[in-house]
C-alpha distance (Angstrom), angle and dihedral (degrees) to the residues before:
residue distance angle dihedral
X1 . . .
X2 4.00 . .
X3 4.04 113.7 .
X4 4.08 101.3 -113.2
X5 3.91 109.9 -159.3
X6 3.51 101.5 -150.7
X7 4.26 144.5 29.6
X8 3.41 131.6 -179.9
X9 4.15 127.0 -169.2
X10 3.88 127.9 -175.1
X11 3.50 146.5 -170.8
X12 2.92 141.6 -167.7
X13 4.06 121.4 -131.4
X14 4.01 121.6 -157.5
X15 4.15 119.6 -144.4
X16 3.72 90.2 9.5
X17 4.02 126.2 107.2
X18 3.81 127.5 -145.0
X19 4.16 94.1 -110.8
X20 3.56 91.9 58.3
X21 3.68 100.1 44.8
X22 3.85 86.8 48.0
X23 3.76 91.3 53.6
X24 3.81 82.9 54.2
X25 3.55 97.0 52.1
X26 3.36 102.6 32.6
X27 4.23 87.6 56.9
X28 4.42 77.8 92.0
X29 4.29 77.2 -157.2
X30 3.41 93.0 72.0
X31 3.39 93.4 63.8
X32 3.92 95.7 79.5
X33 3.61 91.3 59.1
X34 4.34 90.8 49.0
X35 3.55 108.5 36.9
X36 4.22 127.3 70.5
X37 3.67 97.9 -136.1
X38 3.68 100.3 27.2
X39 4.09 113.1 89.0
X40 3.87 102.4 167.8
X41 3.82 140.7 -14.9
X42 3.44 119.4 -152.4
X43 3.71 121.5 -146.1
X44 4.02 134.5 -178.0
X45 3.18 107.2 -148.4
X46 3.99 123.0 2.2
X47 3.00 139.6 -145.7
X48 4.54 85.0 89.8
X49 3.75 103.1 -135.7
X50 3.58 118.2 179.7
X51 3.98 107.3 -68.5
X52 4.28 93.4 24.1
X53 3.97 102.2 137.7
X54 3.88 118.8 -136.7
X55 3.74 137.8 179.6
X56 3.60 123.5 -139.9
X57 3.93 128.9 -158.7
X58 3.95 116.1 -156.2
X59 3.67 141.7 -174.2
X60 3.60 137.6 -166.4
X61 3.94 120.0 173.8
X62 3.71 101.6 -52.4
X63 3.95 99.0 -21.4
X64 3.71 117.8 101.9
X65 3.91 127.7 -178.2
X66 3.96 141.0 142.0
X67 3.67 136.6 -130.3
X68 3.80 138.8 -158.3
X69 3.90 117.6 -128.6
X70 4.00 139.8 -167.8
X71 3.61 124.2 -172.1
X72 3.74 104.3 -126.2
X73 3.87 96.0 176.0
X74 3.98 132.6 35.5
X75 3.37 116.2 168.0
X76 3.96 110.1 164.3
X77 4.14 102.7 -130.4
X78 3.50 89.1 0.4
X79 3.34 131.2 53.9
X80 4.06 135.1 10.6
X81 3.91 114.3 179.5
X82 4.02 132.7 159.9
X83 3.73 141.5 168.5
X84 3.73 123.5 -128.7
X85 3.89 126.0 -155.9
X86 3.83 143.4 146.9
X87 3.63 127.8 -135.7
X88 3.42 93.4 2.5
X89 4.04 98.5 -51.9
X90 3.43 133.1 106.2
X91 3.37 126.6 -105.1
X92 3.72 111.0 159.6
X93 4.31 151.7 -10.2
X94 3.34 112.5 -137.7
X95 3.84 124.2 -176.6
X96 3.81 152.7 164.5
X97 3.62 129.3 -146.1
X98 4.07 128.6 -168.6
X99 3.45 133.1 -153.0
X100 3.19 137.3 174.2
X101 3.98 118.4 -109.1
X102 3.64 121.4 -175.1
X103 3.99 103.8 -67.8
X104 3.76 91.2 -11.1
X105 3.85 150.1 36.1
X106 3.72 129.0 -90.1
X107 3.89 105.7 -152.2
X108 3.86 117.8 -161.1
X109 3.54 118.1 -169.0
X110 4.29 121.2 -166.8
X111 3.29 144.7 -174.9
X112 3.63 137.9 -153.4
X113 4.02 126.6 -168.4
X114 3.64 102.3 -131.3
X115 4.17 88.7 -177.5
X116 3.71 91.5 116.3
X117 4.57 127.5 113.8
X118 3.39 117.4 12.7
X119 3.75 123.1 10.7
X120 3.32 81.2 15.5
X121 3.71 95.9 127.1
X122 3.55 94.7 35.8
X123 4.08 92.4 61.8
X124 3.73 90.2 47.6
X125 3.74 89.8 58.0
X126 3.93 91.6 45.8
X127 4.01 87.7 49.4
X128 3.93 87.6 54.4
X129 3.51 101.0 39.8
X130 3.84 99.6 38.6
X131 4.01 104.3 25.5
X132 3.84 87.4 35.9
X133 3.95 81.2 -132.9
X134 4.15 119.9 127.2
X135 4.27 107.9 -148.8
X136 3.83 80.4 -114.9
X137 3.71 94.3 57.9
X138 3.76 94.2 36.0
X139 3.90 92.8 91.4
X140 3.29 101.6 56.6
X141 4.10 96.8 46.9
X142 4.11 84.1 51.3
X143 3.99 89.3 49.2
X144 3.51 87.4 61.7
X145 3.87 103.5 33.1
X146 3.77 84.1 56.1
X147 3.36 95.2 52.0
X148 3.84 93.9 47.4
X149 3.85 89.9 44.0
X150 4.33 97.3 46.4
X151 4.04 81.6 46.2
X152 3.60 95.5 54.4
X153 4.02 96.2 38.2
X154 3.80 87.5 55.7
X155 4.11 92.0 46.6
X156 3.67 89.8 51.2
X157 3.66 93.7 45.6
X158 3.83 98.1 44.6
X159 3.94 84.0 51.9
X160 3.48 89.3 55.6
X161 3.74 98.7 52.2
C-alpha cells in the first residue's frame, strides 16, 4: 500500500451553525471525549487562540504516547487548524473547516502528514513504535478516527441545540 499524505472527512450537521460547532471544536478538551486515540489534551490557558500550545495524551489498544500542539489557525465560525509534533518534530496538521449548508453546517475535518525533511525518519519510527501505527497504515486508522470523531462532534452538537 502507497503512503498517502493527506485525508479529509465531512459531515454534514442539521439545525446547527458554524460558530457553535467551532466553539465546540475549538474547546481542544473536547477532543478526548471525540476522537479514538485521543484521551485528554491539556491546555494552560483556554480560550485556544491562534499560537496557544497544548499537550495531548493518546491511546490506541496497548500503545500509549504524547504529543505537543500549537494552534496555527483560529478563525471563529470559520476555520480551526493546529500542528501536532513530539520532541520538537512534526508529525501532523490537523484541521476543521465549517460551512454553512442549507439549515445546518457541513464540518470537514483533514489531516496532513507533516513527517517529511529532517527528522523525518526519526518521527516515522516514533509513530510505529509508540502509536503502534506504520505511515502506510496511518491512513486508514485516521479514516476511521475521523469518522468516529465528525460523528460524535455532530451528536454532541445536535444535543446541544
Amino acid at each position: 500500500m502507497a503512503r498517502q499524505w493527506s485525508l479529509e472527512e465531512s459531515v454534514r450537521v442539521e439545525g446547527v451553525d458554524p460558530a457553535a460547532l467551532y466553539g465546540l471544536v475549538a474547546d481542544l478538551r473536547n477532543m478526548g471525549r471525540w476522537s479514538p486515540e485521543c484521551r485528554q489534551v491539556l491546555v494552560a490557558r483556554p480560550p485556544v487562540r491562534t499560537g496557544t500550545r497544548f499537550v495531548g495524551l493518546n491511546k490506541r489498544g496497548l500503545f500509549l504516547w504524547f504529543t505537543t500542539g500549537r494552534v496555527t489557525t483560529a478563525r471563529p465560525g470559520e476555520e480551526f487548524v493546529f500542528d501536532v509534533g513530539v520532541f520538537g518534530l512534526p508529525i501532523a496538521r490537523w484541521g476543521y473547516r465549517f460551512e454553512a449548508d442549507g439549515t445546518g453546517t457541513r464540518i470537514t475535518e483533514s489531516w496532513h502528514d507533516l513527517r517529511t525533511g529532517r527528522g523525518s525518519k526519526l518521527t516515522t519510527l516514533l509513530g510505529t513504535v509508540f502509536a503502534g501505527t506504520s505511515p502506510e497504515r496511518r491512513i486508514a486508522v485516521n479514516r476511521h478516527g475521523m469518522r468516529t470523531t465528525l460523528a460524535r462532534i455532530a451528536q454532541a452538537a445536535t444535543r446541544r441545540a
